[in-house]
Kinemage of the C-alpha trace (Angstrom):
@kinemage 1
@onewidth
@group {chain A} dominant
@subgroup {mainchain}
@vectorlist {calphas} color= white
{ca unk a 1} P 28.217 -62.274 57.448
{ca unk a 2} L 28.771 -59.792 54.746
{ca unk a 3} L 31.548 -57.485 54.917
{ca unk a 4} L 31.761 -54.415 57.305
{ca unk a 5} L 31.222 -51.870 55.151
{ca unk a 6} L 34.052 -49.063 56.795
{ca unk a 7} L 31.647 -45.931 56.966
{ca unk a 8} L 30.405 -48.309 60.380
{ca unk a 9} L 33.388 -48.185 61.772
{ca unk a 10} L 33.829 -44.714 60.998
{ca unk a 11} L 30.140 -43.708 62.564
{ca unk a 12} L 30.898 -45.695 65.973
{ca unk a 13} L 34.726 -44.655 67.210
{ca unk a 14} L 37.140 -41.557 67.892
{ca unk a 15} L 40.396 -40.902 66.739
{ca unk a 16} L 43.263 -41.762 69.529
{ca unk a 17} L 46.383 -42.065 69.630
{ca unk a 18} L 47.531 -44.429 72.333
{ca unk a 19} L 49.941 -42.852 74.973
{ca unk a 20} L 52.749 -45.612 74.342
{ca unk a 21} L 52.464 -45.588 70.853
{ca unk a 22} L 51.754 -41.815 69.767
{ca unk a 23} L 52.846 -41.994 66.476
{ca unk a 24} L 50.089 -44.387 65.341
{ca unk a 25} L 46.312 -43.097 65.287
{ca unk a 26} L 43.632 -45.368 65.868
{ca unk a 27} L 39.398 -45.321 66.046
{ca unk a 28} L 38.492 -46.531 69.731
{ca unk a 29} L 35.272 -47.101 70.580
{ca unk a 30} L 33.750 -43.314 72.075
{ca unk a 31} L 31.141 -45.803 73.921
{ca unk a 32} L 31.558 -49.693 74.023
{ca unk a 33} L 27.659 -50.216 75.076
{ca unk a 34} L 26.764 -48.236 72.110
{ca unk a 35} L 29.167 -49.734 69.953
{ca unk a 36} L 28.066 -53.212 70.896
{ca unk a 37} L 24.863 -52.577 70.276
{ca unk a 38} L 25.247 -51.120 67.237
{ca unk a 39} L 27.058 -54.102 65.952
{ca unk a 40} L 24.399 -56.488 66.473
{ca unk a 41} L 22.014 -53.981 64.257
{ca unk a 42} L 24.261 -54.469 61.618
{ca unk a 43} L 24.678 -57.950 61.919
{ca unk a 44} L 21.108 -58.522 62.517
{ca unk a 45} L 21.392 -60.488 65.547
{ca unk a 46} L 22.594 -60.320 68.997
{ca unk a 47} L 24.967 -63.075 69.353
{ca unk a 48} L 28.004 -61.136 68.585
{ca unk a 49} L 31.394 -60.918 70.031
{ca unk a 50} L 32.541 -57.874 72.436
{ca unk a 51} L 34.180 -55.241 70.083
{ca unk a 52} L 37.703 -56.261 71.167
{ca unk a 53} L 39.399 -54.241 67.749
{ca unk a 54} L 37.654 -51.435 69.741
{ca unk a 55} L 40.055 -50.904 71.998
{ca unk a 56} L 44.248 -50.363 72.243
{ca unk a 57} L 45.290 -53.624 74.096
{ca unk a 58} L 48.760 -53.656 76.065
{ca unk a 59} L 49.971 -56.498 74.633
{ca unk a 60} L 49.336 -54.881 71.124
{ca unk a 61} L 50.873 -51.453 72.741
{ca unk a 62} L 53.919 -53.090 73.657
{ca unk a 63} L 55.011 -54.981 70.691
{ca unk a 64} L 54.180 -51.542 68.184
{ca unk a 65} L 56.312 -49.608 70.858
{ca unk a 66} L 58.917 -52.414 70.252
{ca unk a 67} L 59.121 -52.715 66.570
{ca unk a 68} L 59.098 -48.899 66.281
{ca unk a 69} L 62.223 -48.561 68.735
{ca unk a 70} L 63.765 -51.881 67.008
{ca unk a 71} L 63.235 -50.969 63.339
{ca unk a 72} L 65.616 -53.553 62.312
{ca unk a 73} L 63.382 -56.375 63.335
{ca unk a 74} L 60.952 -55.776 60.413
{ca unk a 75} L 62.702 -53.618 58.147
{ca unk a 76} L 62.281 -54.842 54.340
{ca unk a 77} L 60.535 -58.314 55.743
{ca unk a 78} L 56.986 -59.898 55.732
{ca unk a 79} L 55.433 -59.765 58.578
{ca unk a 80} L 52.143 -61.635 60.536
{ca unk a 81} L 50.157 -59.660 62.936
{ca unk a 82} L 48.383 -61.906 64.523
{ca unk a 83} L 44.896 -60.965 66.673
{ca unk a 84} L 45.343 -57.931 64.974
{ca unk a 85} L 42.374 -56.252 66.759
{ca unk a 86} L 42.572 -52.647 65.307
{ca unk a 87} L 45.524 -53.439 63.711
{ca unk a 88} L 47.952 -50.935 65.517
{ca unk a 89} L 50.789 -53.088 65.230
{ca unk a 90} L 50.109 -53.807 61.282
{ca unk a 91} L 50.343 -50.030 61.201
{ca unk a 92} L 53.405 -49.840 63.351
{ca unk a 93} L 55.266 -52.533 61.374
{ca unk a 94} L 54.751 -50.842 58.322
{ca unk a 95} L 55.711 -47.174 59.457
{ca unk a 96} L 59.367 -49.408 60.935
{ca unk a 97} L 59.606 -50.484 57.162
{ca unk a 98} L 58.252 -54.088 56.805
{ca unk a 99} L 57.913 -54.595 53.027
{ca unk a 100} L 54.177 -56.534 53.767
{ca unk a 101} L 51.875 -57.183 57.024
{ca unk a 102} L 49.322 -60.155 56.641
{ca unk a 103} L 46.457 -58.818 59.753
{ca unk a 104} L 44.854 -61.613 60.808
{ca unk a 105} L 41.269 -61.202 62.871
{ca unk a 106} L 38.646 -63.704 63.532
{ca unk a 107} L 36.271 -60.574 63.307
{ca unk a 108} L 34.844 -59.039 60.184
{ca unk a 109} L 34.857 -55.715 62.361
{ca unk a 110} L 38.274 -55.758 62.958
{ca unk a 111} L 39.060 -56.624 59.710
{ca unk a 112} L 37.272 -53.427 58.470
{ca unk a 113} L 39.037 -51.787 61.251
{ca unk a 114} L 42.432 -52.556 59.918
{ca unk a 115} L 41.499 -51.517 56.746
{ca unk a 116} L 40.333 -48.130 57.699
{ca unk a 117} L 42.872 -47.408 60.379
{ca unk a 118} L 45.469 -48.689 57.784
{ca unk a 119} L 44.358 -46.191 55.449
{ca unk a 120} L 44.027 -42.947 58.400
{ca unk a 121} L 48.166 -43.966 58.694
{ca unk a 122} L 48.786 -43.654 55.178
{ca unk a 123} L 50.572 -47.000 55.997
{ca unk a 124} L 50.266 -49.299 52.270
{ca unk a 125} L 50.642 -52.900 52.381
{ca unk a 126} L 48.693 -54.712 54.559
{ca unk a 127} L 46.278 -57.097 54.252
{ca unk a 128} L 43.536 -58.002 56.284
{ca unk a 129} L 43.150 -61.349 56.535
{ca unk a 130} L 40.673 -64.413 58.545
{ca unk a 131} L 41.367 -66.583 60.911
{ca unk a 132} L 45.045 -68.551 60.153
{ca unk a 133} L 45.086 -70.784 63.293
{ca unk a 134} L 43.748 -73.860 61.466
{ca unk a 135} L 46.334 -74.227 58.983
{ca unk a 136} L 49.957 -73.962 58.202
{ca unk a 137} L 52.094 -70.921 59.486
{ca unk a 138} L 51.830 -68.579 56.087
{ca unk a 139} L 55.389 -68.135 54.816
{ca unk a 140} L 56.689 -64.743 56.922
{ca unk a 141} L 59.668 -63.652 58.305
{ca unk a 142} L 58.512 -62.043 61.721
{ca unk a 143} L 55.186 -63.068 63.845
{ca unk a 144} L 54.249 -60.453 66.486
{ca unk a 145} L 51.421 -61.569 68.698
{ca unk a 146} L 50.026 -59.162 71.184
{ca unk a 147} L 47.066 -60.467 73.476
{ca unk a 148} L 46.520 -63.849 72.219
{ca unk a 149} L 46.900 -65.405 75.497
{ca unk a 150} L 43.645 -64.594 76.895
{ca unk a 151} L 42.365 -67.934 78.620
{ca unk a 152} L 43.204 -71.177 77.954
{ca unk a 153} L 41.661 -72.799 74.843
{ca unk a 154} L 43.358 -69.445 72.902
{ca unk a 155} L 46.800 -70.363 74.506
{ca unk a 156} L 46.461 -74.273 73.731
{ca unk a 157} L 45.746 -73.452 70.121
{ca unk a 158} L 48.070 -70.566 69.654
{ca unk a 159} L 51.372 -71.929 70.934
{ca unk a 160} L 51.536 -74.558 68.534
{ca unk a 161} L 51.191 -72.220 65.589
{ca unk a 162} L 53.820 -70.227 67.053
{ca unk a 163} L 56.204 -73.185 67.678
{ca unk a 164} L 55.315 -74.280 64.382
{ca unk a 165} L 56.500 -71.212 62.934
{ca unk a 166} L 59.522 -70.131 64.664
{ca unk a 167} L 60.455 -73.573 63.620
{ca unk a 168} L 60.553 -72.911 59.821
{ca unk a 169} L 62.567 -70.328 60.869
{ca unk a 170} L 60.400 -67.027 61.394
{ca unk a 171} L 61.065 -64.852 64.265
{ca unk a 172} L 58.457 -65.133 66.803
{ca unk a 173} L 57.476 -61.703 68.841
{ca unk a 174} L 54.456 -62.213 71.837
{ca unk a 175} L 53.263 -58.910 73.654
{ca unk a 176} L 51.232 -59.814 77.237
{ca unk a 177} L 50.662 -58.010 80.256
{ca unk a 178} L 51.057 -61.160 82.778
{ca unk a 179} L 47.895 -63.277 81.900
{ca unk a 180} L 47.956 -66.356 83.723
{ca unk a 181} L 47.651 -68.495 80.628
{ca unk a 182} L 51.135 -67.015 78.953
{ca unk a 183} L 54.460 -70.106 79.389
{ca unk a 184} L 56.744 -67.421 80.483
{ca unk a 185} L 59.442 -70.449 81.364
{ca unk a 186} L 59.363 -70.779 77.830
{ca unk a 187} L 59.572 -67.285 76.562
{ca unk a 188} L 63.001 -64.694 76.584
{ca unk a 189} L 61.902 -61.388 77.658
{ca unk a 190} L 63.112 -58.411 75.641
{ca unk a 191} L 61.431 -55.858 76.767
{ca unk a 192} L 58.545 -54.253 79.619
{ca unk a 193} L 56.461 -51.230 79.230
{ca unk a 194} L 53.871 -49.479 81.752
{ca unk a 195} L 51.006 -49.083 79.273
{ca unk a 196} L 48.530 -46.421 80.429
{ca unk a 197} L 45.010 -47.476 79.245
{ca unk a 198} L 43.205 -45.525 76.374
{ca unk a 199} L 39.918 -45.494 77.913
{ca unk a 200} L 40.672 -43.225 81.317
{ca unk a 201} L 37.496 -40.794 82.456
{ca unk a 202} L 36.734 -39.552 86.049
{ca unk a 203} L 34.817 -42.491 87.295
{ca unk a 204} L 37.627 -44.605 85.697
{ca unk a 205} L 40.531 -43.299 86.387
{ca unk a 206} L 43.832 -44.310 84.096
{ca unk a 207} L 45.234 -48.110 84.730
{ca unk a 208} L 48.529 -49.091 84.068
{ca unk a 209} L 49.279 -52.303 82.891
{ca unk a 210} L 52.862 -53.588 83.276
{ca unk a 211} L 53.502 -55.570 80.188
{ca unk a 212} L 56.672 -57.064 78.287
{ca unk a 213} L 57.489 -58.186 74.888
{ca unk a 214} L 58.658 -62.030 74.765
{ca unk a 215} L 60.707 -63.558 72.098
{ca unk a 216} L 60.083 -67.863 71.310
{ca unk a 217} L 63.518 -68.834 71.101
């Protein structure tokens, strides 16, 4: 399809900034029904995907909270977000000082969505980008991969990227909130948040999802 044109994403969300990650703001969807529906006007059809970049995931949460507290980890290097989604931790990267942040998305909305949240930061220097799963690990220093364990056909094709990567020597970062699908025998765990959900309202009340930050050795 043609490219999101960012006034759409614009039109369809509200500013938030996530409880765990304040310092970054981000357009969620106001109404995911309305969103979704919305989205398959645009794309003149109705077989589209759920507006995942709609929302602040934990896993994504986590690892921004992370590489804002550990600066070090992607200060002056090039960095992968991978399922960048809304591309909060693209934004957070840069704000710790990575020099670039490659956003990759499978979605043409999220990749408009990186672009314009990218921009509402003031954050320079990254670059959405498509799906990088079928090919070579691109040449970075740091991967950080929040959600990407989701079910199983997304875990069996992940993990080998990853291992293929942290074998040519970049530094491997995976943010999850205990999905079923995640190898946590062979993952170091650095750090775990409680990560309030951004979409709390009275018939929904606020859910906390207990999620940590693993490290491929």
């Amino acid at each position: 399809m043609p490219d999101v044109p960012p006034e759409f994403i614009r039109a369809h969300t509200r500013p938030v900034r996530p409880e765990l990650v304040p310092e970054v703001e981000l357009l969620i969807a106001a109404d995911v029904v309305a969103l979704w529906e919305a989205m398959e006007t645009e794309q003149g059809r109705t077989s589209t995907d759920p507006p995942f970049w709609a929302a602040a995931w934990p896993g994504g949460q986590a690892l921004a909270r992370y590489v804002l507290d550990h600066p070090e980890l992607v200060a002056g290097r090039s960095v992968l977000d991978l399922g960048a989604g809304s591309g909060l931790v693209a934004v957070a990267a840069v704000q710790a000082g990575a020099s670039s942040v490659l956003a990759s998305d499978v979605d043409p909305f999220a990749l408009a969505a990186i672009g314009v949240n990218a921009e509402r930061n003031g954050t320079p220097g990254i670059t959405p980008t498509g799906d990088v799963l079928g090919g070579e690990p691109p040449d970075v220093a740091v991967i950080l991969a929040g959600d990407v364990c989701y079910d199983r056909e997304m875990t069996d094709r992940v993990l080998p990227f990853l291992e293929a990567a942290r074998a040519r020597g970049a530094e491997v970062l995976i943010g999850d909130p205990g999905r079923i699908y995640l190898p946590e025998d062979r993952l170091s765990a650095l750090a775990t948040y409680e990560v309030p959900d951004t979409e709390p309202s009275p018939t929904h009340p606020t859910t906390i999802r207990r999620t940590t930050v693993w490290r491929l050795p």
